[in-house]
C-alpha positions, 0 to 999 in steps of 0.5 A: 500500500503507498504511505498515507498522508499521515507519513507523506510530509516534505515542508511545512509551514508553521502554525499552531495545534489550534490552525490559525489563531483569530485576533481579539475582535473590538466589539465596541468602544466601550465594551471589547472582549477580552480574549484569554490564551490557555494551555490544556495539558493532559493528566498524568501524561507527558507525551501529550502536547497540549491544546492552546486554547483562545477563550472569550465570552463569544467562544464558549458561554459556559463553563460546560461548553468548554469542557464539551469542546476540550473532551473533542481534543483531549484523549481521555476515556470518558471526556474531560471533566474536571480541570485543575492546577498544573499540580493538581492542587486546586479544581477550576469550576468556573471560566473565570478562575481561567487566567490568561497565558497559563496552564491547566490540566484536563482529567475525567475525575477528580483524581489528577495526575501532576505532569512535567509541563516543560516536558510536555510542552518540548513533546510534538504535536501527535501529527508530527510524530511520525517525523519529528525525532528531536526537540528541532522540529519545523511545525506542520499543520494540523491534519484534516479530519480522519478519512477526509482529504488532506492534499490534494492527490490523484486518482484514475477512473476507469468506465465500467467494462472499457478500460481502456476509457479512463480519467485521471482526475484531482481529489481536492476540496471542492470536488470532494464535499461529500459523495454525492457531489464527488458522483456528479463531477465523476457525471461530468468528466466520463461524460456518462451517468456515474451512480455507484463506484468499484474497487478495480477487484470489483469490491463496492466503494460506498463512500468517500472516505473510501475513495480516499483512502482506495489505492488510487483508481476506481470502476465509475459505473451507472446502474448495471453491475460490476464487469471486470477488466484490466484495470491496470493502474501503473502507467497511469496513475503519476503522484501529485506534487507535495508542497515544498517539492518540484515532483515527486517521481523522479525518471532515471538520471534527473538530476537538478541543482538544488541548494545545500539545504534542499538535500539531494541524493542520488539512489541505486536500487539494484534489482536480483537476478533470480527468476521474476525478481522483476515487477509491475509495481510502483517503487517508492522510498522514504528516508528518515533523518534525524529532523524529520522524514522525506515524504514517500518518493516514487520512482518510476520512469518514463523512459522505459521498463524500471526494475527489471531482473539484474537491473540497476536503476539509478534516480536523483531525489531532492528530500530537503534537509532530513538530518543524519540518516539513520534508516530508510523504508523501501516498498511497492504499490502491489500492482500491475500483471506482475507485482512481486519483487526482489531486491538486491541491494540499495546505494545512497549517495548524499551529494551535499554532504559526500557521504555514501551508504550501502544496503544489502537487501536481498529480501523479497517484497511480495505478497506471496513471498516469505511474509508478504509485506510489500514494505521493509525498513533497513537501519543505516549505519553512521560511524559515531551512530549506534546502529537500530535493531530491526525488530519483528513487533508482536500486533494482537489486535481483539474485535469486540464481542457486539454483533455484527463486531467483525469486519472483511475490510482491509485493515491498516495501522501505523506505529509511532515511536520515539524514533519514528513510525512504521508507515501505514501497515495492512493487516493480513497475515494472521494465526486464523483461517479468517482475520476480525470476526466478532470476539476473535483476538488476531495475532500479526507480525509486523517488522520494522527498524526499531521504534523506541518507546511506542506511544500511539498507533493510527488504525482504519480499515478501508471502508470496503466490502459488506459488512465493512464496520469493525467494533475495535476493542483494543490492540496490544503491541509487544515488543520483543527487543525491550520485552515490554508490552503496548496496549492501545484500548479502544472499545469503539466502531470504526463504522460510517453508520455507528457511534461518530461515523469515523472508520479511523482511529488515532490511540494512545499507549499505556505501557501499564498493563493493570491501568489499561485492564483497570480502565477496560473494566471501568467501561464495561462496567459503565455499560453494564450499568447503563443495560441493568440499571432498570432492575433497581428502579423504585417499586421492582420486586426482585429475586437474587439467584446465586450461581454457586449455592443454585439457590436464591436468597430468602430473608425470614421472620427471624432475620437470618439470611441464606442462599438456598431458596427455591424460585417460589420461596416468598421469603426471596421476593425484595421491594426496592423502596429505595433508590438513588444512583446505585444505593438501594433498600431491598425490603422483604416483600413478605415481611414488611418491617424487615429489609436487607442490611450488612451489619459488621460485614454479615448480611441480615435483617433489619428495620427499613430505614436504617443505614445499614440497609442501604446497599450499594449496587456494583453492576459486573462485565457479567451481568451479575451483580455485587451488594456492598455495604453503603456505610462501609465499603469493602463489605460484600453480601457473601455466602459460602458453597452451603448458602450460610453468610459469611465473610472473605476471611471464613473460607477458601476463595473459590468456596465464596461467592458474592456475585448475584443473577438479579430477576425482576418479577412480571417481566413479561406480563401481558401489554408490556412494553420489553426490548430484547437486548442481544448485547450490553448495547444492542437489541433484537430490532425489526427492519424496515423489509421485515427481517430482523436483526440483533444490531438495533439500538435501544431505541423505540424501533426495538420496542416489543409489546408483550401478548401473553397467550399462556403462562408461558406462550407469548407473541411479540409485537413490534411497537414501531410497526404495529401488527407485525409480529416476530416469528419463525416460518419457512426456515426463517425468522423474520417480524413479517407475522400476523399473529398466528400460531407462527408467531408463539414462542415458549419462554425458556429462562436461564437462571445463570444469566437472567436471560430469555430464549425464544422456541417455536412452539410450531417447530419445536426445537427451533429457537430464535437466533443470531447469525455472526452478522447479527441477523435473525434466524432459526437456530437449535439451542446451544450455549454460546450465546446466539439465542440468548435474549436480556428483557428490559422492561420499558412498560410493565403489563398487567396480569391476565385472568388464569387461563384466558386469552387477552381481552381488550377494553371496550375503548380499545374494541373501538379503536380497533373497529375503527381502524379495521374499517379503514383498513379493510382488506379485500375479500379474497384477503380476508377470506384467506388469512384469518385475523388474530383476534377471530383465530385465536379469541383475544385482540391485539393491543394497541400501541399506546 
């Protein structure tokens, strides 16, 4: 793959982390504003240049609003929310504890980490670090936004099934607005309607952070499907100029004068004689010095063929002044009839400064070659200089657990160092037959000169093929010349149709692998929380089922507590009367005067009210929960193996268990209101063409209205589309239902999780189920969790009298009556599908 532009860098002009500040305005003679420069440093790290800041009463009205702005700029897990003194001494609430010209620290709680501000402030910006080795760094401008267009580059595009029709045509601003505008230009320079886009393999292109990031050429098509073609770019498509060089492809023997500090050099790349050592492909290289890299440099003739067997090519480049060298990165695009290639050796003549260098290669660059990597770095040696190891870093990259977590994208990464980066990096070759599928971790091997100290990597996938969004939960880099060990958490989509629509991420390390598992946790955590927190609402009756003991807990009449009650026990039903955050009372909902209480670290009972009742609710990754004391924290609800209370000091760790399954009664009454969460942030969801899918979000369109039919026969209806019932049918399982009996569910609980399955009482033994993709269908129950469904009550139903079908109210009978009339469907209709209310003896309620 050619460098992204995150690398390609030759001369920049110097402006600041904020672009270009804006003057003070005079609003008026008598009232100007005052503006106010700040620095934001962030807590606890020094790698982190800062963000300059100008503050006025027009930029930010509230002290909110900074800190919403600063949360954008500043990486921290859950935004910024506190700001404080460079030493952490003193917490800044309101904008005018601001003052102008000083520094402040940003941190998401109360707890901040001093930071070495002189440190910080000689650290470069994260987009220079790519080339700035040293404290003497010529400041660039801020990147663009990722995945949008930040110079201008070319791209050819060929017309769908000839291609020998192509245009080579200029990415810039104006043409690349957005993907609508960039297909009306594309109209108008092939001369034909364009209304779709493809990868020259025939892969759909379906947005314009793909076309960017694409390898340079794209299929324009109208209506008709992909035809393939040779779609061969390498004689067409030329590198566009970078500012601050005169080109960037230099033909065999170019040479220019150049003044001493523009850095000329003349380059011999020798090409093996082994047989198809030659290639198809463009040759770029990128040299690394001391100040700065060069940007990737192509070198391709005009002339005739380059890099062919046993060939020498010799080129001119002019880089600008780079510094002492001290390694080079050599690579190809991939492209052509025959792009593998084997090089031999590499000269480097530096005309200004007289000094020559010499690099064996003799590796091959070829996907189907030893690891196939189209790129290898190589150190240079410099008497004086201590010469950099190449070292093979250890890439384990985790894909979240969410449906439809996995992607077929291409993956792409760059590692940045304290000497420099790897350039951008695909992700292809792993340990696993298929690479980013849903909960899989991928292990990569990734070669290069030898970076330092890591403390960022940029990773993003190319936005093409179906299914192309990725939940990225993080990536750990292991590097084994130091033996220590990167991680880089994420836990986010790199979807355009999720979260913030990016499809590239920039992370930061954390070389303390307790912080970043502690800070991992934390989210999950968060997350869990946000999907629970209903069971504790005021006014819930609730069961606590324990796991090890297989046996829920019971409060009786002479307050002693255990763990071994069966699921009908009425001494293990609990009110919540309590509730604030995640502090509750659980009060016996048979024993009126009693609650559950921690008293000197023992679980009891004891007069509601008191302040050793007061729990404080601690939500796990598992969906279980911790009851701690709110008084005393530390002190856990406990019970050993026998479901007696204990603490942790009576028994052997694994003969306690603290964590409890929290059941809420009346979940699934009849006219409730549920959403069937399939994850800690999905749900099962109706689409608009009738299927169903597990990747909803939590929203009213994820809505389900409860029909009961028996005690454990149920329909379900979404609230969004009414009379449109899930169901399994034909070997599918769809939302496209009328209410018939393809549309009744058993209800299966599991006791170990608190979740629902869903079996077909037409097809026994079929349940509802998750494709990896999240898709809905037919499946036979197992284990893994594809048919485990989490009720979250969004409106509690009312009980039916036992035995009998649904029966709406009169008012309800009306409504319905009235809308059938409306409604009525023809006669051959009506006579072939009987409706649910005649079939079955109950009428569907209506969406409230």
């Amino acid at each position: 793959m050619s460098e992204t532009p995150s690398t390609s860098f030759s001369m920049v002009r110097r402006i600041s982390s904020e672009g270009q500040l804006p003057s003070p305005r005079q609003l008026g003679i008598t009232q100007p504003v005052v503006a106010k420069r700040i620095s934001f440093y962030k807590s606890g790290d020094p790698q982190f240049g800062g963000v300059r800041v100008v503050l006025n009463p027009r930029s930010f009205k509230t002290f909110d609003a900074l800190l919403d702005n600063l949360s954008g700029k500043v990486p921290l897990p859950f935004g910024v929310r506190n700001i404080s003194t460079p030493r952490g001494r003193h917490s800044i609430t309101r904008l005018e504890e601001l003052e102008d010209g000083q520094s402040y620290l940003c941190s998401h709680g109360r707890k901040v980490q001093p930071v070495d501000l002189d440190k910080a402030r000689r650290r470069p910006r994260p987009w220079l670090s790519s080339r700035a080795l040293s404290t003497h760094v010529q400041r660039g401008p801020a990147p663009a936004a990722p995945g949008m267009l930040r110079a201008p580059r070319r791209l050819v595009v060929f017309r769908n099934g000839d291609p020998k029709t192509r245009r080579a045509i200029v990415l810039n601003r104006r043409v690349t607005q957005s993907f609508e505008v960039f297909l009306q230009y594309l109209t108008q320079v092939m001369q034909r309607p364009v209304t779709k886009l493809y990868a020259t393999d025939g892969r759909k292109v379906p947005s314009l952070q793909a076309v960017i990031l694409s390898s340079g050429a794209v299929v324009a098509a109208g209506r008709e499907p992909f035809k393939p073609g040779n779609y061969d770019i390498q004689k067409y498509l030329l590198p566009a100029r970078l500012p601050g060089i005169s080109r960037r492809v230099y033909p065999k023997g170019n040479a220019r004068s150049e003044s001493r500090k523009s850095g000329n050099w003349k380059v011999s790349i020798i090409t093996s004689d082994l047989p198809n050592a030659g290639t198809s492909s463009q040759i770029y290289i990128i040299l690394y010095g001391q100040h700065r890299s060069s940007a990737a440099i192509y070198l391709y003739g005009t002339d005739g063929a380059r890099f062919q067997d046993g060939h020498e090519d010799t080129f001119t480049i002019t880089v600008g002044d780079i510094g002492m060298l001290f390694k080079i990165r050599v690579g190809h695009t991939n492209s052509g009839l025959s792009p593998s290639w084997h090089c031999k050796e590499i000269k480097l003549w530096d005309l200004n400064a007289g000094r020559q260098f010499h690099i064996p290669v003799q590796r091959w660059l070829a996907r189907d070659q030893e690891d196939g990597e189209v790129c290898r770095e190589f150190p240079v040696f410099n008497k004086g200089w201590p010469i950099l190891p190449v070292t093979v870093y250890e890439v384990h990259v985790a894909t979240g657990e969410l449906w439809n977590a996995g992607t077929v994208a291409n993956v792409y990464i760059a590692v940045y160092g304290e000497k420099g980066d790897t350039g951008s990096r695909q992700l292809f070759r792993s340990k696993s037959t298929l690479n980013f599928l849903r909960g899989q971790v991928d292990s990569f091997l990734l070669e290069a000169v030898h970076l330092g100290n890591l403390y960022k990597i940029v990773i993003a996938h190319d936005g093409l093929g179906p299914g192309n969004g990725w939940f990225l939960d993080d990536v750990v880099i292991k590097d084994p010349t130091t033996n220590r060990e990167y991680t880089f958490f994420c836990h986010r989509w790199l979807d355009q149709g999720e979260d913030d629509g990016k499809i590239v991420r920039e992370l930061y390390a954390r070389n303390n692998s307790i912080l970043s598992a502690r800070q991992k946790l934390e989210v999950i955590r968060k997350e869990t929380w946000a999907a629970e927190s209903w069971k504790f609402r005021k006014g819930n009756t609730l069961q606590f089922y324990n796991r090890l003991t297989g046996g829920f807990v019971r409060l009786h009449p002479d307050s002693t507590v255990d763990a071994v009650g069966e699921k009908t026990d009425k001494y293990g039903l609990f009110d919540v009367i309590f509730n604030k955050g995640n502090v509750c009372i659980f009060q016996s909902h048979e024993l009126r005067h009693l609650s559950l209480a921690l008293d000197n670290g023992f679980v009891t009972g004891m007069a509601s009210g008191g302040a050793s009742t007061e729990m404080r609710v601690l939500s796990q990754p598992n969906r279980c929960a911790l009851l701690e004391s709110a008084r005393v924290p530390g002190h856990l609800v406990i019970f050993d193996r026998h479901g007696k209370i204990t603490n942790e000091s009576s028994a052997g760790y694994a003969d306690l268990s603290k964590e409890f399954v929290v059941f809420v009664k009346g979940v699934l009454l009849n006219s409730a209101v549920v959403l069937l969460g399939t994850s800690l942030c999905q749900a099962l969801c109706l689409q608009p063409d009738g299927s169903c899918t597990g990747v909803g979000k939590p929203s009213e369109k994820s809505y389900w209205r409860v029909h009961k039919i028996s005690s454990r026969i149920c329909m379900f209806e979404s609230v969004k589309n009414a009379r449109m019932f899930l169901r399994i049918k034909d070997g599918r399982c769809d939302g496209a239902g009328i209410g018939d009996s393809d549309c009744h569910f058993k209800i299966k609980k599991n006791l170990r999780n608190a979740c629902i399955s869903l079996e077909s009482v037409k097809s026994p033994g079929l349940f509802v189920g998750l494709r990896s993709d999240g898709k809905a269908k037919p499946v036979v129950y197992t284990e893994n969790g594809s048919v485990f469904f989490y009720p979250q009550v969004i409106k509690f139903g009312r009980e039916n009298p036992s035995g009998m079908s649904v029966t709406p109210s009169q008012e309800e009978e009306k409504i319905l009556e009235s809308r059938n009339q409306q409604e009525m469907p023809s006669e051959p209709e009506a006579r072939g599908a009987p409706s649910p209310s005649t079939a079955h003896g109950f009428h569907l309620c209506l969406r409230a």
